[in-house]
C-alpha positions in Angstrom: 7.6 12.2 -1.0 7.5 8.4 -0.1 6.1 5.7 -1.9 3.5 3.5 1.0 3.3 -0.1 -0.1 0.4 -2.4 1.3 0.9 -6.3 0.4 -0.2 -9.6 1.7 -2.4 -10.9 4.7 -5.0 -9.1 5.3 -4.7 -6.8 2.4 -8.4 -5.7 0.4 -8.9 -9.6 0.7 -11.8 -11.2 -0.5 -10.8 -14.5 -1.8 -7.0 -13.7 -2.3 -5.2 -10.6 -0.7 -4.7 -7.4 -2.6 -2.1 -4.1 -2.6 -2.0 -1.1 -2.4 0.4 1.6 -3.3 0.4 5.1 -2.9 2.7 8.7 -3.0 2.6 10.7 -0.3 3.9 13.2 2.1 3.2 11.3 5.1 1.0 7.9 6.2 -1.5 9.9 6.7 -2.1 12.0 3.2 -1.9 8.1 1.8 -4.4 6.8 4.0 -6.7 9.7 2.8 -6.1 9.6 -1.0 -6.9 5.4 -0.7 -9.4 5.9 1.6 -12.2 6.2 -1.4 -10.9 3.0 -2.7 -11.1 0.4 0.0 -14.3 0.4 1.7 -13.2 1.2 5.0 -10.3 1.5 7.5 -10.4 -2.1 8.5 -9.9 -3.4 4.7 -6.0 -3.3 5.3 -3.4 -3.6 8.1 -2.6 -0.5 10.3 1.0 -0.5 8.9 2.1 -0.5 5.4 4.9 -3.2 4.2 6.8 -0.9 3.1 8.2 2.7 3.0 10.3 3.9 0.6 11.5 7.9 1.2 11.9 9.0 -2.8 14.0 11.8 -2.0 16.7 9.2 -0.9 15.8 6.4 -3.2 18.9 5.2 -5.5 18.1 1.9 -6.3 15.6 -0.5 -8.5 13.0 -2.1 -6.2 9.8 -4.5 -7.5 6.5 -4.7 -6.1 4.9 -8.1 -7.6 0.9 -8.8 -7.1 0.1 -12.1 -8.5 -3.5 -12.6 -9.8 -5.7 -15.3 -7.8 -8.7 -16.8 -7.5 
C-alpha cells in the first residue's frame, strides 16, 4: 500500500488550496476512491506531491493543511 498526498497550488482550490490524502495500491485505485469527493478530474494536479510506499516506510513524516480564508 502507499499513502498518495495532494497539497498546494491547484489543489480543490476555491479561495485557498486544499489536500488530499489517500491509501492505495496504485495512483489509480486513489484516484478512484477520491474521485466522489472532488467534483472532477481537473480539481487537482495530475501528479500527487507525494508518495510514500507503506511497506517500506520507517520513519515519522507530517502532512500540515493550514485553514484559510
Amino acid at each position: 500500500m502507499k499513502l498518495f498526498v495532494w497539497e498546494g497550488e491547484g489543489v480543490l482550490t476555491d479561495y485557498t488550496n486544499g489536500m488530499i490524502v489517500a491509501v492505495a495500491n496504485s495512483q489509480e485505485e486513489a484516484e478512484a476512491v477520491i474521485s466522489p469527493y472532488t467534483y472532477g478530474r481537473e480539481n487537482y494536479p495530475k501528479n500527487p506531491s507525494t508518495v510514500i510506499d507503506l511497506d517500506n516506510f520507517f520513519g515519522a513524516q507530517a502532512f500540515i493543511c493550514w485553514g484559510g480564508s
